[in-house]
C-alpha positions in Angstrom: -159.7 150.7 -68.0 -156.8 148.1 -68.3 -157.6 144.9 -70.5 -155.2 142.2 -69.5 -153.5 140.1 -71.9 -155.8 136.8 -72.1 -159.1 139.4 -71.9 -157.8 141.6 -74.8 -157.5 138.1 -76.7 -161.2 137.1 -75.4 -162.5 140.6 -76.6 -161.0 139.9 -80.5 -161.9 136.6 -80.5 -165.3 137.8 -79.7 -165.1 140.6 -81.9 -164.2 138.1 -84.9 -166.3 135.0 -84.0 -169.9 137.9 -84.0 -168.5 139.5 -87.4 -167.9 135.7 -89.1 -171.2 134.8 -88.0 -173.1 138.4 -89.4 -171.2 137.3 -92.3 -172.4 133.9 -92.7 -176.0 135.2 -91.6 -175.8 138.0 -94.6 -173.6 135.4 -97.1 -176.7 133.9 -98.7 -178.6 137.5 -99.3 -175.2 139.0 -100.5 -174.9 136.2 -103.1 -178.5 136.6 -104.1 -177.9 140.7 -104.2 -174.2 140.0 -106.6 -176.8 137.5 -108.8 -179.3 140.1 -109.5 -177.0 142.5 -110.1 -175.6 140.2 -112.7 -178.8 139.3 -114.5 -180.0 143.1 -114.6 -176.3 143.9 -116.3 -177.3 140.9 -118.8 -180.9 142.1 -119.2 -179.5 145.8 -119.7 -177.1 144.8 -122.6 -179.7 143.1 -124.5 -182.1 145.6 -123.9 -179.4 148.0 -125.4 -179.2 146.1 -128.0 -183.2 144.9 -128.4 -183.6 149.1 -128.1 -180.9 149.7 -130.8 -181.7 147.2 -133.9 -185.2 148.8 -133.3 -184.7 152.4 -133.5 -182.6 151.9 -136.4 -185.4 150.7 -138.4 -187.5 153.8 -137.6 -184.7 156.4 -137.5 -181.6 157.9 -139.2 -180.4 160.3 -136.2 -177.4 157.8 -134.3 -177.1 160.9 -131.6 -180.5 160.3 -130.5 -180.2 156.3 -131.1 -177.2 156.2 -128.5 -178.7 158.7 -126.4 -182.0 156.3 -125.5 -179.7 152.9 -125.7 -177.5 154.7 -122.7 -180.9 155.6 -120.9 -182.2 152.2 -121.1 -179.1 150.3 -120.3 -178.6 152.6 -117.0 -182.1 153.0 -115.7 -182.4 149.1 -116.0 -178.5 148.5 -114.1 -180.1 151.3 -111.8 -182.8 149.1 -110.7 -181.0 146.0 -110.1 -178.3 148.2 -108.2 -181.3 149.0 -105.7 -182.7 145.8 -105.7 -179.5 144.6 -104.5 -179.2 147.0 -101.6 -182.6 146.3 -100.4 -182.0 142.6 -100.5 -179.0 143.6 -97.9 -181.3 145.5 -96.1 -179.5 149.0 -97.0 -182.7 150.9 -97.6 -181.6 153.6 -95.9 -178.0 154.0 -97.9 -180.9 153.3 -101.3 -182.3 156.7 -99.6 -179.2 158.1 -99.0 -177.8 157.5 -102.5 -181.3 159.1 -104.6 -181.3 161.9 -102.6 -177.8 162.7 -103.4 -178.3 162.1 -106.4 -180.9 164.9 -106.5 -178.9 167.3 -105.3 -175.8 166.3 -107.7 -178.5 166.3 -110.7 -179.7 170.3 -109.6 -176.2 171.0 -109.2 -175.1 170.2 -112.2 -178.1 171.7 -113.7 -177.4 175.1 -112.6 -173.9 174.9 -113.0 -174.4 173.4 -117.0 -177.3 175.3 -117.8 -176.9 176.2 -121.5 -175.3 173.0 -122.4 -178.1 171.3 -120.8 -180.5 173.5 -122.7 -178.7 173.2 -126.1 -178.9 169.4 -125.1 -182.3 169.2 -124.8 -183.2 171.5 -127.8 -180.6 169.3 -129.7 -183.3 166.4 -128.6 -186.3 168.6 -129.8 -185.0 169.2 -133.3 -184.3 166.0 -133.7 -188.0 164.8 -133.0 -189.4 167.5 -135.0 -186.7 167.4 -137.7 -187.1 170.7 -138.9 -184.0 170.2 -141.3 -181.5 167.6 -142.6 -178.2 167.6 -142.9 -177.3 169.1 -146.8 -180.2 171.1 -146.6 -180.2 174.7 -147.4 -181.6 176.7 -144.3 -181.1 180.5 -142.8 -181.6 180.9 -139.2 -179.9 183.1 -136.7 -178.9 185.5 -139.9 -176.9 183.0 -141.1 -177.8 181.4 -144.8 -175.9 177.8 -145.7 -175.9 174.3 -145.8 -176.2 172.0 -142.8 -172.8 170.1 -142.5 -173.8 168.0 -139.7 -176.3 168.4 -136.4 -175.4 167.0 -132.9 -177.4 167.3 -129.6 -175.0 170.1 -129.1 -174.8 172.5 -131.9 -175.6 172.8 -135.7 -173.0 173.4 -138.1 -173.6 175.6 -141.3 -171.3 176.0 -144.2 -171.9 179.6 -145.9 -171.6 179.7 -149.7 -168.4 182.3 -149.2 -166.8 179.5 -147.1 -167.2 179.8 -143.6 -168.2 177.1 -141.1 -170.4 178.3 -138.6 -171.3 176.6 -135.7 -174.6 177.7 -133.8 -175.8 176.1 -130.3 -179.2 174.6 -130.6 -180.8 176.3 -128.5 -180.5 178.9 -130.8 -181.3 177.1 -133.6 -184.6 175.5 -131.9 -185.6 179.4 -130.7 -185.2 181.4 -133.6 -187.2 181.1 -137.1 -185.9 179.0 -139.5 -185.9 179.3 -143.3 -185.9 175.8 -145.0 -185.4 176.4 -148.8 -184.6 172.5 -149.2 -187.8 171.3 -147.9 -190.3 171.1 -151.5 -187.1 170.9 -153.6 -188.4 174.3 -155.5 -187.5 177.8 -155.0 -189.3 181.0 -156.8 -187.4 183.8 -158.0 -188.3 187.5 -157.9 -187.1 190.0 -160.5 -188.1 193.3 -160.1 -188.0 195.2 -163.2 -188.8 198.9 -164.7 -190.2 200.1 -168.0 -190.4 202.9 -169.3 -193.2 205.7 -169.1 -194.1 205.1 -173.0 -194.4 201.8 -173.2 -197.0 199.3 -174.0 -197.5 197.7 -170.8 -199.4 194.8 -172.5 -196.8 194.1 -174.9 -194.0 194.3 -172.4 -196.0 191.8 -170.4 -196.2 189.5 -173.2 -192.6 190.1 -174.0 -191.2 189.0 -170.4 -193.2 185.9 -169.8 -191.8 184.4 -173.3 -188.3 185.6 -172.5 -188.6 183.7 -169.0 -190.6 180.8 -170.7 -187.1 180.6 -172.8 -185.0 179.2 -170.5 -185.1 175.6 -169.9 -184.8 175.2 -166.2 -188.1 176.2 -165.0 -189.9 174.1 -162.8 -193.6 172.4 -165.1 -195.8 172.4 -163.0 -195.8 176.3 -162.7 -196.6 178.9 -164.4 -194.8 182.4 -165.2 -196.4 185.4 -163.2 -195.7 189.2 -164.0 -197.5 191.8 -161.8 -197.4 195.5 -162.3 -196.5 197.1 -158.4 -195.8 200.9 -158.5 -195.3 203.6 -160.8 -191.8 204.8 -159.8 -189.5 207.9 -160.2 -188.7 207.2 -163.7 -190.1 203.8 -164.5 -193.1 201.7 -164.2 -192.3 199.0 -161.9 -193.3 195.5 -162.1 -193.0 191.7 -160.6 -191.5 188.6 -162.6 -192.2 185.4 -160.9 -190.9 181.7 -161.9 -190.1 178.5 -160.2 -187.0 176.6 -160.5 -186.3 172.8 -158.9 -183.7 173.9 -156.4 -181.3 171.5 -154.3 -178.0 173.7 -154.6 -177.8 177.5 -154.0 -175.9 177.7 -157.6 -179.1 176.9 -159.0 -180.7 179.8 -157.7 -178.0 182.2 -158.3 -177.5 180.4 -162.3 -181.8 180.9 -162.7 -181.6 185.0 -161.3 -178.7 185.3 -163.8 -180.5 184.0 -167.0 -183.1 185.3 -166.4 -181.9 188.6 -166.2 -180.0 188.4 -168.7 -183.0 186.9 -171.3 -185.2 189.9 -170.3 -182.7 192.1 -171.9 -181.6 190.6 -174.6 -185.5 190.6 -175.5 -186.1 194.3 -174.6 -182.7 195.3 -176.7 -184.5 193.4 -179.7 -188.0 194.7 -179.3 -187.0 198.4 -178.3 -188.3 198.5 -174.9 -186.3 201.4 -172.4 -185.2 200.1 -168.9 -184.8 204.2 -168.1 -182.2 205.3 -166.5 -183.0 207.0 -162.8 -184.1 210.6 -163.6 -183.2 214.3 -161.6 -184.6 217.4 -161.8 -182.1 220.3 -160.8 -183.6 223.8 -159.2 -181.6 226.7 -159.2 -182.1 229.7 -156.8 -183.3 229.4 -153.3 -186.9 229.0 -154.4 -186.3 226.8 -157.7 -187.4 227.3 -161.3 -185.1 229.2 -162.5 -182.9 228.9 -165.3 -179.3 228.1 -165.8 -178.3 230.8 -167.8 -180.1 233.3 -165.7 -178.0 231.5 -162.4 -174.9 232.4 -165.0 -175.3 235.4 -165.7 -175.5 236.7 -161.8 
């Protein structure tokens, strides 16, 4: 079909005069629509803000802060977005848009899994606040202090000097050791006597030497507790507390106090016995060196 000139000019006059009056028809809904969008970008930012100044009174973690700011500020712009398509009648684009944004959200969930795991047990830890950053933890096989925890990862400084850095879902999966948590650690020493010795007196003898040293924790006591009779010692226990906040502390209190048990056994004459070996001769044992000579 051939338009001639003055029709052509009819048709786009037409054309122009229907779209200006849909525009004028849809003007005062499409200012309403730009308003709300405005207020709910206002409301948003002081919501933010409101959210903010309030979780900082009632927690220390700024990941977690930020993290539920964001939230609030885009599920309250989300809502005046789609209150401002529906004014212009675009319910079907609102459809549109949260069903695509379903299948972008499990896309991206399958494609970011472990981040998205990590993210969320980052989240968890935080809530639960099994540890704080300087505290002294082991988890994973790996024994340090916590340099700093995101909603990523949690970073661990080793007392030989390595920085390792372990995803959180990790962290949030496996056991974890706090030995910051009561500000008190209790050390183990296992010791060995010898055979003739008074076992009382030895007893006596050890808790004074631990009782020495002037780091111990007051409010508890020294334990000893005989455990085995060994090879070529009896075996026994030494338990004390120490206030702990620094692994040094530890590794100072395990020192001294090996070291004041034997400087108190040298000065009462109590054996720590060397480890003892019978040698057999011959194929069925018993018999004597000089007869194992002489053949």
């Amino acid at each position: 079909m051939i338009f001639s000139l003055d029709e052509t000019r009819e048709l786009i006059v037409s054309k122009l005069d229907m779209w200006v009056d849909n525009f004028l028809g849809m003007l005062p809904n499409f200012v309403l629509a730009v308003l709300i969008v405005v207020i709910f970008v206002m409301l948003a930012k002081f919501w933010r803000k409101l959210i903010g100044r309030i979780l900082e009174r009632f927690s220390d973690h700024v990941a977690i802060n930020k993290l539920v700011e964001n939230i609030i500020y885009i599920v309250i712009l989300l809502v005046g977005i789609f209150a401002a398509l529906s004014i212009l009648e675009l319910d079907k684009t609102v459809t549109s848009l949260l069903a695509w944004a379903g299948i972008i959200w499990l896309a991206l969930w399958f494609a970011f899994q472990d981040s998205a795991t990590n993210f969320i047990s980052g989240i968890m830890m935080a809530v639960r606040r099994p540890f704080e950053v300087g505290d002294i933890i082991s988890t994973n096989d790996i024994f340090g202090t916590v340099k700093k925890v995101d909603l990523r990862a949690t970073t661990i400084y080793t007392p030989k000097g390595q920085t390792v850095i372990i995803p959180n879902k990790k962290v949030f999966q496996m056991p974890i050791k706090n030995y910051s948590y009561f500000q008190k650690r209790r050390i183990d020493l296992s010791v060995g006597v010898s055979y003739g010795e008074n076992l009382s007196k030895v007893k006596d003898i050890t808790i004074d030497a631990i009782n020495s040293l002037d780091f111990l924790s007051s409010d508890s006591e020294v334990e000893l507790f005989y455990e085995e009779f060994g090879d070529s010692s009896i075996n026994f226990v030494v338990r004390y507390w120490i206030d702990f906040s620094v692994q040094v502390q530890y590794k100072n209190a395990v020192s001294e106090g090996i070291m004041s048990i034997k400087a108190a056994y040298d000065e009462n004459d109590i054996t720590i016995p060397f480890p003892i070996r019978t040698l057999d001769f011959g194929i069925k044992g018993g018999e004597k060196l000089s007869d194992m000579m002489s053949q």
